[in-house]
C-alpha positions as CSV (number, residue, x, y, z in Angstrom):
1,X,7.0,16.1,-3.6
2,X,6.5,16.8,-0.1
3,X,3.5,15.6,2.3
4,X,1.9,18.3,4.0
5,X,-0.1,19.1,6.9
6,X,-3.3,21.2,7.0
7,X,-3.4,22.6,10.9
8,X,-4.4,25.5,12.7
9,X,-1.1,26.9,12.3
10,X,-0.7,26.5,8.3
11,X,1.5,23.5,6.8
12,X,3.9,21.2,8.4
13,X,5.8,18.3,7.5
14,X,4.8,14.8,8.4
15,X,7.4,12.6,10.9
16,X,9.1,11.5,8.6
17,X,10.3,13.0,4.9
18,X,8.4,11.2,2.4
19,X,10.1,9.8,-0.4
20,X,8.8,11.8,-3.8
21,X,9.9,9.8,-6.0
22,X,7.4,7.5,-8.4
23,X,8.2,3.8,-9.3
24,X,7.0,2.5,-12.9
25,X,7.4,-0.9,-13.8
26,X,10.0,-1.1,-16.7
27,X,8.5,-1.2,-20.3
28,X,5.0,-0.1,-18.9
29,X,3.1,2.7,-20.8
30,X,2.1,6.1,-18.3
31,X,-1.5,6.5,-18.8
32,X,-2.4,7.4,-15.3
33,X,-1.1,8.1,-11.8
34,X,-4.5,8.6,-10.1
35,X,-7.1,7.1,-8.0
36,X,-7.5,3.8,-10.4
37,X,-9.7,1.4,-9.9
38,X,-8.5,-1.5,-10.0
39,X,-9.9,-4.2,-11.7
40,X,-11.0,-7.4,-12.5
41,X,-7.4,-7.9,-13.3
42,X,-5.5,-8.4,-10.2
43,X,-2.8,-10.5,-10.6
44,X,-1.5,-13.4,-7.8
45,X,2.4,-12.0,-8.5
46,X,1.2,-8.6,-7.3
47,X,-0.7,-10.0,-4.6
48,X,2.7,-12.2,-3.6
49,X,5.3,-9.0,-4.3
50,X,3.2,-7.4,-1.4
51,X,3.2,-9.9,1.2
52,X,7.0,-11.2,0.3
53,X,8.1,-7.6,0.6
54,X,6.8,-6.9,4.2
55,X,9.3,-5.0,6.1
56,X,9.5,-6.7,9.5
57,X,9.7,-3.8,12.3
58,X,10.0,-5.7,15.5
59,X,7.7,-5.8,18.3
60,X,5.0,-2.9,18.3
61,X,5.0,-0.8,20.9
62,X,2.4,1.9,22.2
63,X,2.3,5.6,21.9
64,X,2.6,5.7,25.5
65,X,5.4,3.1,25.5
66,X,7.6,4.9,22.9
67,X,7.4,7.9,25.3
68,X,8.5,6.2,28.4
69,X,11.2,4.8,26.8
70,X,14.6,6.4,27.6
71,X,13.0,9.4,29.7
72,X,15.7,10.1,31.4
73,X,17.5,11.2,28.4
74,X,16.9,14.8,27.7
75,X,17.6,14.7,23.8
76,X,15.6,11.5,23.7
77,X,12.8,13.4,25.6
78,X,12.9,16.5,23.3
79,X,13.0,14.7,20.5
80,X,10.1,12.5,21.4
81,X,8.2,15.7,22.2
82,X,8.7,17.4,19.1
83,X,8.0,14.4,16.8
84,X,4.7,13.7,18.7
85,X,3.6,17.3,18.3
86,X,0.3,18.3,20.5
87,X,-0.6,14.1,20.7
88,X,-2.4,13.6,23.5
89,X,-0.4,10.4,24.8
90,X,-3.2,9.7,27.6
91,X,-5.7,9.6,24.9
92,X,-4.2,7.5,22.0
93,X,-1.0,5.7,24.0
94,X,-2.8,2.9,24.9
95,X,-3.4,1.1,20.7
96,X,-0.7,-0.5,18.9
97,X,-2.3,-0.4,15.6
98,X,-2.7,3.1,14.0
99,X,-5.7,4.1,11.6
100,X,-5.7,5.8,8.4
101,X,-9.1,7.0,7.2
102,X,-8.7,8.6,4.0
103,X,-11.3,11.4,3.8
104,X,-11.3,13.2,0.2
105,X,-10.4,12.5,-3.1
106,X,-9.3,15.3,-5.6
107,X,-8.3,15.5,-9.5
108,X,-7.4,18.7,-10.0
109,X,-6.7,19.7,-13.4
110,X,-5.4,23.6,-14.5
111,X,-8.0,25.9,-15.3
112,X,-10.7,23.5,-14.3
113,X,-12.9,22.9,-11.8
114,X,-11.6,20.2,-9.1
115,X,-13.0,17.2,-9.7
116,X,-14.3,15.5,-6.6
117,X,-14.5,11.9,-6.1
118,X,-16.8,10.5,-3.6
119,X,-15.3,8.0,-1.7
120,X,-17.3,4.4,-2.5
121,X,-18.6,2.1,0.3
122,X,-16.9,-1.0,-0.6
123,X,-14.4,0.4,-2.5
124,X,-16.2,-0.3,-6.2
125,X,-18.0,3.2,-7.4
126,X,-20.5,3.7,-10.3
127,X,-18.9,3.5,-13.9
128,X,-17.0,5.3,-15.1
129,X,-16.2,6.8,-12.0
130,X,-14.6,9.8,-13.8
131,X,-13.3,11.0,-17.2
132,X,-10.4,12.8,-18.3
133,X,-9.3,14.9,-21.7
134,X,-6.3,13.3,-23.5
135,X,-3.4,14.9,-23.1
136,X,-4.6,16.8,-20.5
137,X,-2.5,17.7,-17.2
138,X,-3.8,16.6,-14.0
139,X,-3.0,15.7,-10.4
140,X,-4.7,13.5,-7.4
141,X,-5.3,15.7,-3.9
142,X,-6.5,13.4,-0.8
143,X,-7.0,14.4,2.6
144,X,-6.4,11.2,5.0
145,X,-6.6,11.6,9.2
146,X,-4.1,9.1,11.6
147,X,-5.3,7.9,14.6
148,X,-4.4,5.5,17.8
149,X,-0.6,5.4,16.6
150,X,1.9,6.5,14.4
151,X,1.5,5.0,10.9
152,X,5.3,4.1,9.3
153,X,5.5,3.7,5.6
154,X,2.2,4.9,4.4
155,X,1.8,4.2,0.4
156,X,0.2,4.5,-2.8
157,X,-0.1,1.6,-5.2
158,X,-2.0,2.3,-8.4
159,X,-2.1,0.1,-11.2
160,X,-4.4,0.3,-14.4
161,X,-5.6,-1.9,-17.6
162,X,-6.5,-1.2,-21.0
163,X,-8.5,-4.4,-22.0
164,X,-7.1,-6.7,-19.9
165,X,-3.7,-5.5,-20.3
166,X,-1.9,-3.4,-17.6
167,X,-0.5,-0.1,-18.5
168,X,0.8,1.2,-16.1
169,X,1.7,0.3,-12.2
170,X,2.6,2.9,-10.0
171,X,4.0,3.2,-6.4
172,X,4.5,6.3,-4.3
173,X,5.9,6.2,-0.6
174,X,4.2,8.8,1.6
175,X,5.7,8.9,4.4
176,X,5.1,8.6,7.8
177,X,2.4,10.5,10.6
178,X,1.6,11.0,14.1
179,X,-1.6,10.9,15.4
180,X,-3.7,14.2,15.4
181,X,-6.8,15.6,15.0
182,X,-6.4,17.9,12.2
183,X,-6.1,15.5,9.0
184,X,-3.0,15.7,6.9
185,X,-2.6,17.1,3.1
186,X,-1.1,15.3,0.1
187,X,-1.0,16.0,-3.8
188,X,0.5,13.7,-5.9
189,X,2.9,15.2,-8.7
190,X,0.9,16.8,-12.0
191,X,0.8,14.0,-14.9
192,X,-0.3,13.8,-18.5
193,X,-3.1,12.0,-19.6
194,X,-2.0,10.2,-22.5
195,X,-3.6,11.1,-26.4
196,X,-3.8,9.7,-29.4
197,X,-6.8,7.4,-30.8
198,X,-5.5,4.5,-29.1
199,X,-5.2,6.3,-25.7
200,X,-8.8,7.4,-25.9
201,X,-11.3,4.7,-23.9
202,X,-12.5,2.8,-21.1
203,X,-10.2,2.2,-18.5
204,X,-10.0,-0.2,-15.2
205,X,-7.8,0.4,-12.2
206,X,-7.6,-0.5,-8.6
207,X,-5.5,2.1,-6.1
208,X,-4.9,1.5,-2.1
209,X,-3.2,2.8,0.0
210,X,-0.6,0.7,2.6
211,X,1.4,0.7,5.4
212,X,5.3,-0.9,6.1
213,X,3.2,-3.6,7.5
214,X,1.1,-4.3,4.3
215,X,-1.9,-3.0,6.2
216,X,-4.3,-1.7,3.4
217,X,-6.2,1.5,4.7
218,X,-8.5,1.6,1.6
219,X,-8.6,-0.1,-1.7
220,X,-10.8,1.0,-4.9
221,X,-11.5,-0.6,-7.8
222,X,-13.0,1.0,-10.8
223,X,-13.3,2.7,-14.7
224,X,-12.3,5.2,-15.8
225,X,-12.6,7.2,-19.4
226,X,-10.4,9.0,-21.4
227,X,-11.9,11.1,-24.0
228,X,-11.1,13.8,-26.7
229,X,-13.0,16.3,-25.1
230,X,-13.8,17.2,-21.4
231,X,-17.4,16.3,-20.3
232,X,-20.0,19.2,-19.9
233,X,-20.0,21.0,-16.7
């Protein structure tokens, strides 16, 4: 799974090569890989694993510092130049902390219409916030722009109950982005909805999205359904 760029001049790759491959939790059932929200069921342990497993990166330095560094090294320089695409150092070089503002949220399912999920002020939409066919195939598209800095480590965490129980945790590493105008691309790899009479229901998850420093970009909690049948369009 790759993370791509959507740009004037077609696709690109971000910074760094993200790291496709999904964690589960051991023993833990796959119902979902999607936009969860999370629930009423956050656990202190996961709240700890988080914070015990920051990376520390040393001290933060600027756009415009990370550019002046070495200059008088012409690999360094190209390098630099070529990692930082069209960035306009004059304009962003001066913020240590970089943004992420995701901007769309996708399910997109074959031979049906793309679901779009609008994203919730305050992170906690309407119930349910969107329902699925069992056994159905599926996969989460999201559009996200990076601003001020570049952003190392950007991540998925989803994790999702069945009455109170969790189900499923997942954790995808992105990659990393430069700064631009033009937002950046990424689907995550097509799933199957679990089936069966016991997979069939009311779900709660809660998804966000963070950097190597821990720095949560957005966070949703909310339901959703599973049912025998798509709904109606």
């Amino acid at each position: 799974m790759h993370s791509d760029k959507e740009g004037k001049g077609g696709t690109a790759t971000p910074i760094a090569e993200s790291d496709s491959e999904i964690e589960h939790e051991p023993g833990e059932k796959n119902v979902s890989r999607q936009m969860s929200e999370s629930s009423l069921y956050t656990t202190e342990d996961e709240e700890e694993d988080e914070t015990h497993n920051k990376i520390e990166l040393g001290p933060q330095c600027t756009l415009k510092e990370q550019f002046e560094k070495d200059k008088d090294d012409e690999s360094l320089r190209r390098w630099k130049e070529q990692l930082l695409g069209s960035v306009d150092i004059n304009a962003v070089g001066e913020s240590l902390d970089p943004d992420v503002k995701i901007l769309s949220l996708e399910i997109k399912s074959p031979g049906r219409p793309d679901i779009v999920l609008p994203i919730p002020e305050g992170g906690k939409p309407q119930c349910p916030w969107f329902t699925l066919k069992e056994g159905s195939k599926y996969s989460l598209k999201f559009s996200f722009l990076v601003t001020n800095n570049i952003v190392t480590g950007l991540k998925y965490i989803n994790t999702v109950w069945k009455t109170g129980l969790k189900v499923d945790s997942t954790k995808q590493m992105i990659g990393a982005f430069s700064p631009q105008s033009e937002p950046y691309t990424h689907e995550m790899p097509e799933d199957t909805t679990p089936s069966g009479m016991f997979a069939r229901g009311s779900y709660s998850a809660r998804t966000k999205f963070l950097d190597d420093d821990n720095k949560c970009y957005l966070e949703i909690n909310y339901t959703f359904d599973i049912k025998k049948e798509w709904l109606a369009t």
